[in-house]
FIDOKOL-746200 format. One record per residue (C-alpha): residue in three letters; x, z, y. Coordinates in steps of 0.02 Angstrom, whole numbers, plus 50000, padded with zeros to 5 digits. Example, Ala and Ser with C-alpha at 12.3 -4.5 7.8 and 13.67 -1.06 7.14 Angstrom:
2
ALA506155039049775
SER506845035749947
This chain:
344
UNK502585040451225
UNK502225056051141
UNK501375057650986
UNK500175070650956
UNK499735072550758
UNK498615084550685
UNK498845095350563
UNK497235106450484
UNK497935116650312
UNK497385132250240
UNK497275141150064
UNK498635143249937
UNK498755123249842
UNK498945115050012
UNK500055127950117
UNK501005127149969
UNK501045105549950
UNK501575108550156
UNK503045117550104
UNK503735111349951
UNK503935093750011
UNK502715088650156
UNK503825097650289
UNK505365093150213
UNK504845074450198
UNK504565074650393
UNK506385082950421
UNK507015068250345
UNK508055056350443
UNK506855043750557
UNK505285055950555
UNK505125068850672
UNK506795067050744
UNK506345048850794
UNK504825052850905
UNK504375063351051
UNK502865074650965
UNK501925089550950
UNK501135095750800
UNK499395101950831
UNK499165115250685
UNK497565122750633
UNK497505135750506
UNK496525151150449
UNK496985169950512
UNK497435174350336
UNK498465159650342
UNK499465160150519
UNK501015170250468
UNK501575158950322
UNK501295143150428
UNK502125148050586
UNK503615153050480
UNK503655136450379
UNK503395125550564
UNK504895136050629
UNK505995123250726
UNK504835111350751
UNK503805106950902
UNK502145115850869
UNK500375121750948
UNK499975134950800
UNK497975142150796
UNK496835149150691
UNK495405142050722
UNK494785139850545
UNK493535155050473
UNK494345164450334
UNK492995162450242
UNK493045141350224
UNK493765136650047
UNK495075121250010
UNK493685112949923
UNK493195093250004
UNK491445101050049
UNK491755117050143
UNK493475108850206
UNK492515092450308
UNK491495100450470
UNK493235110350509
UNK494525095950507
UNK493305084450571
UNK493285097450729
UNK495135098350739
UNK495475081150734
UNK493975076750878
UNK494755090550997
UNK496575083250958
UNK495855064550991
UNK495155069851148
UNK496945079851202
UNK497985064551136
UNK496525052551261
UNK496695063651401
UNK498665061851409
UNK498945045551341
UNK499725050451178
UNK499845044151000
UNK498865051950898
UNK498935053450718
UNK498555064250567
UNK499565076750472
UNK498885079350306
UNK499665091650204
UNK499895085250043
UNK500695070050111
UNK502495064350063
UNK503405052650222
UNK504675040650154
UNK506225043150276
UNK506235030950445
UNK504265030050428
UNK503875040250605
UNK505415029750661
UNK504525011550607
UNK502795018050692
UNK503705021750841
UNK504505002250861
UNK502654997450840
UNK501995005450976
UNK503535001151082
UNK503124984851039
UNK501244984551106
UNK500374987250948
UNK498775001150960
UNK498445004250801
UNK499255007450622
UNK498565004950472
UNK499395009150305
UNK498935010450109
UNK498285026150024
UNK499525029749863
UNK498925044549768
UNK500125053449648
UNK499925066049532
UNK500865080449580
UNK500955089449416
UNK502015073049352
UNK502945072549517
UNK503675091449534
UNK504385096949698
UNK505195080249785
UNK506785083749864
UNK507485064249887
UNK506455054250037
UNK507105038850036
UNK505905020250030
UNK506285015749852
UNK506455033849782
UNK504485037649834
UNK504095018849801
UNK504575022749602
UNK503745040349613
UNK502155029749655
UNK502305017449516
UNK502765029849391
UNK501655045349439
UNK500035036049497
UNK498565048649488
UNK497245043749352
UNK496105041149524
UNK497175028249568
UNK496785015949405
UNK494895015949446
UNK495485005849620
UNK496324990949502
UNK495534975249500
UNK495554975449313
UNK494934992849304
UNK493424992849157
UNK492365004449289
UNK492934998449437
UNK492565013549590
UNK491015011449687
UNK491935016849852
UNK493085000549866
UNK494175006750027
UNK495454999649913
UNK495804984849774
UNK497554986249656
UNK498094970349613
UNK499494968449464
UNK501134958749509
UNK502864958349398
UNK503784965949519
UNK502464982349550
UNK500964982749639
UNK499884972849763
UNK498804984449873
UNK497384977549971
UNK496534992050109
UNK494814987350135
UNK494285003250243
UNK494855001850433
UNK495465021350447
UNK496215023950623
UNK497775031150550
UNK498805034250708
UNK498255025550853
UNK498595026751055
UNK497295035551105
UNK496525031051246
UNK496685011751211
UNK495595014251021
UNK493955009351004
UNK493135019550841
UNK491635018850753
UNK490665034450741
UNK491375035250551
UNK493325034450643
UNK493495016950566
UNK494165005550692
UNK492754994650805
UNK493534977250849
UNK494174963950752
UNK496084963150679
UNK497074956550808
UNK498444956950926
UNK498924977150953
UNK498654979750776
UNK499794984250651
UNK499874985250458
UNK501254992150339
UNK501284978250228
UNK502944983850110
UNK503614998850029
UNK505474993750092
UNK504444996850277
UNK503825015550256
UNK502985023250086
UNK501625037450124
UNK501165049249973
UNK499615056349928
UNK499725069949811
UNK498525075349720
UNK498185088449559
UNK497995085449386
UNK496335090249367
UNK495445079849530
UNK493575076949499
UNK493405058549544
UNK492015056349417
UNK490595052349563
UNK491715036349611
UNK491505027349426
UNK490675011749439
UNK489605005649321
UNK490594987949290
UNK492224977649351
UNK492744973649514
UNK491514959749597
UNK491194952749792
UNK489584962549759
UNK490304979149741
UNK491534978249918
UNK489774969250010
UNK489074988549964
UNK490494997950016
UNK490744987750210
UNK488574988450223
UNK488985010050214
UNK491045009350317
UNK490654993950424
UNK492124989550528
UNK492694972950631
UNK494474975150564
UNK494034973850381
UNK494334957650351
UNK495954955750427
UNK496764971250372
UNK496264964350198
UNK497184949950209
UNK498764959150258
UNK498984968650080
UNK500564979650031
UNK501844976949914
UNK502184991849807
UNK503814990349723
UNK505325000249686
UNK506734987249682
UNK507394972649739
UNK506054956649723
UNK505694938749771
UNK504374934149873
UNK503744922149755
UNK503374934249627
UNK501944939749748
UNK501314922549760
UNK499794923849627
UNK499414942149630
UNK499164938749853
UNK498204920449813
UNK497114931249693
UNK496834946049823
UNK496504931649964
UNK495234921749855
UNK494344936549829
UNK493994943449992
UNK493544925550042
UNK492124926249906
UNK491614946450010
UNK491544940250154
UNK490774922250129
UNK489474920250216
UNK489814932450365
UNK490084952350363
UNK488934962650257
UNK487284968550343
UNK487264986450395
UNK486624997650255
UNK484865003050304
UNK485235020850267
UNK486845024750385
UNK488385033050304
UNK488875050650327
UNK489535050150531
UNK491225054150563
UNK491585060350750
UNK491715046450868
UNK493215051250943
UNK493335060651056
UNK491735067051041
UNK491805084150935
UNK490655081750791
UNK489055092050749
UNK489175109150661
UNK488175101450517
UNK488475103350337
UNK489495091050264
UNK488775078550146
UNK489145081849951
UNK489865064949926
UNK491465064750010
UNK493215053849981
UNK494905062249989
UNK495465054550116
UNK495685070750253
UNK496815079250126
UNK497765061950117
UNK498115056450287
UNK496505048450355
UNK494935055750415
UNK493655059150293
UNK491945049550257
């Protein structure tokens, strides 16, 4: 089955993330060369010729469908990779492809495209995987690919964005699509928000937000270690995340707020499959607390049923594969489109 993965960049910071490692990491042995895919590009006129010269080799659709005049900034970037991604949905339904998302500034441990592929082959829908976001100042320009190598990059370079999503965090973020639990051995990560990461197309039921609509169950997948597939985020120094500060720790109360805004029927159950982030070898029973603590918790969330729909509805993603409106994008936006998932 072919997969069909999008891929919206423009301006100078994120042509350039593409290039220095993004590409490379997809080159690397078990990514590109595992699957049968095309790469839907989208890019801006004054940004064609660099792009078709770095996706020179590879299996690409190149446009420029993007206005010169829309800036890298989360803002002005939403309506036009929500409007990719909707017309790439739709191609990916129409054919029965995989579809999946690109993002530039993403880093692909080697094997990854090679592990999605043996879950789709093995009847599985949807993936889901963890967001790690890495500071790509402290990084520099990553030339080695392999499981553990990024694995240690994202225990050693974590972006100061990251620390607000630990469970022990002092201000813990008021948009919870993610809990960090400590562990001896690295890092416990616990997805809360149902992103349809790369999905068969026609067989996905979304949300209008892109989150996915039916319970965790058989056909879904989650990367669940960092000896599986590791799947960098990187991000600069100087990242305004200063609207996400909570004003306390980490409580049931504060995830009940996030799932009333993202409500999704997978939630629960891709919360009780976290990830082990670690860049060595380990015993499962290390694990033991920091997953009983992570379990216990999202018991105490969800006790009681799901959390009621929020009365004011969140920001709408396009319900694939609807294209979305041409409105303007709200000012309160997460990351996540420049990371790998589509953006709320």
């Amino acid at each position: 089955m072919r997969f069909r993965l999008t891929l919206a960049v423009w301006g100078d910071w994120h042509v350039g993330q593409l290039v220095a490692h993004g590409l490379s990491s997809l080159r690397a042995p078990g990514n590109l060369d595992a699957v049968d895919y095309v790469i839907s590009a989208h890019t801006r006129p004054a940004d064609l010729g660099r792009l078709a010269a770095a996706l020179e080799g590879l299996n690409a659709e190149l446009g420029a469908p993007i206005a010169d005049d829309t800036g890298e900034d989360q803002t002005s970037a939403n309506g036009a990779i929500y409007g990719c991604a909707a017309r790439d949905f739709r191609a990916a339904a129409a054919a029965g492809e995989v579809w999946g998302q690109l993002a530039p500034d993403m880093v692909w441990s080697e094997g990854t495209f090679a592990r999605y592929r043996q879950l789709i082959e093995a009847g599985n829908r949807m993936v889901f995987r963890p967001l790690l976001r890495v500071d790509a100042d402290k990084t520099g320009t990553i030339r080695e690919f392999g499981r553990r190598s990024l694995a240690r990059l994202a225990l050693e370079c974590e972006h100061e964005m990251g620390k607000i999503y630990r469970a022990d965090a002092e201000r813990f973020t008021t948009h919870a699509e993610a809990i960090v639990w400590p562990a001896p051995d690295g890092r416990l990560h616990q997805t809360i928000s149902a992103d349809v990461a790369l999905c068969v197309a026609n067989r996905t039921p979304t949300t209008p937000q892109f989150l996915s609509d039916e319970e965790f169950g058989p056909g879904m997948a989650a990367i669940v270690d960092s000896d599986d597939s590791v799947a960098l985020a990187m991000c600069p120094a100087d990242k305004h995340y200063e609207w996400q500060l909570g004003g306390g720790p980490l409580s049931p109360a504060v995830v009940r707020e996030f799932l009333a805004v993202y409500p999704s029927p997978a939630c629960r159950g891709l919360a009780a499959r976290p990830y082990r982030l670690h860049a060595g070898d380990t015993d499962p029973a290390c694990w033991a607390e920091a997953e009983r603590r992570a379990a216990d918790f999202i018991a105490q969330v969800f006790a009681g049923g799901a959390p009621p729909p929020a009365r004011q509805p969140a920001p709408a993603r396009p319900a694939a594969p609807v294209p979305p409106p041409a409105a303007a994008a709200p000012d309160r936006l997460k990351d996540a489109i420049w990371t790998g998932t589509l953006m709320r």
